[in-house]
Residue, then its C-alpha position, 0 to 999 in steps of 0.5 A: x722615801x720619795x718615788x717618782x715613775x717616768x716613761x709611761x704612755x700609749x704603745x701599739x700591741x706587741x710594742x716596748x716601754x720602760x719604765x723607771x723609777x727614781x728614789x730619793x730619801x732613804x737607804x735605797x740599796x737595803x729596799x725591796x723594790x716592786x713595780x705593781x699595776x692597777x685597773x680603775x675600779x680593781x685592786x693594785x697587783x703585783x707585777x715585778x721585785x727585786x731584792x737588795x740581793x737583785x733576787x727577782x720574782x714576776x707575776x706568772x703572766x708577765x714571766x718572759x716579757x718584763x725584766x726589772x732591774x736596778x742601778x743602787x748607784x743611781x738609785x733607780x729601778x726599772x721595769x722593760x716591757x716587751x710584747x705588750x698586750x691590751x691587758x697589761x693597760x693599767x697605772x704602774x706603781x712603783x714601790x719600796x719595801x723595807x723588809x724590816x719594818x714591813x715599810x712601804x713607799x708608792x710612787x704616783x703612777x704612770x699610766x701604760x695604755x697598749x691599744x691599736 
């Protein structure tokens, strides 16, 4: 499974961005899919999932101002953020998890800079 992030960058405070994230390669629809975030020199966390059921989960402190979604047509995930704040500054991953098998696959990354 390949997975390649888009539409990272620099945001202002309070600002918008979304993220997406383009699969290829395996069963799209049965995957887990999760965007997790790091800070250099921290431990990759995790942010957002939504199951092949569109069952979601977020870490509590993005809870309200991120929605992720997918389109298993086009074989894309996506994470909308809003009311960005300088502490969500980090390098958005995106991954796949079949569930199954314990799988995971990671994108490269996309960096998302808030800052003034």
């Amino acid at each position: 499974v390949q997975l390649v992030e888009s539409g990272g960058g620099l945001v202002p405070p309070g600002g918008s961005l979304t993220l997406s994230c383009a699969a290829s390669g395996g069963v799209f629809r049965i995957y887990r899919m999760g965007w997790y975030r790091q800070v250099e020199g921290k431990q990759r966390e995790f942010i957002a999932s939504i199951t092949a059921a569109d069952v979601t989960r977020y870490k509590s402190s993005v809870e309200g101002r991120f929605t992720i979604s997918r389109d298993n047509n086009k074989e894309m995930v996506y994470l909308q953020m809003n009311n960005l704040k300088p502490e969500d500054t980090a390098v958005y991953y995106c991954n796949a998890l079949r569930t199954l098998s314990n799988t995971h696959w990671w994108g490269q990354g996309t960096q998302v800079t808030v800052s003034s």
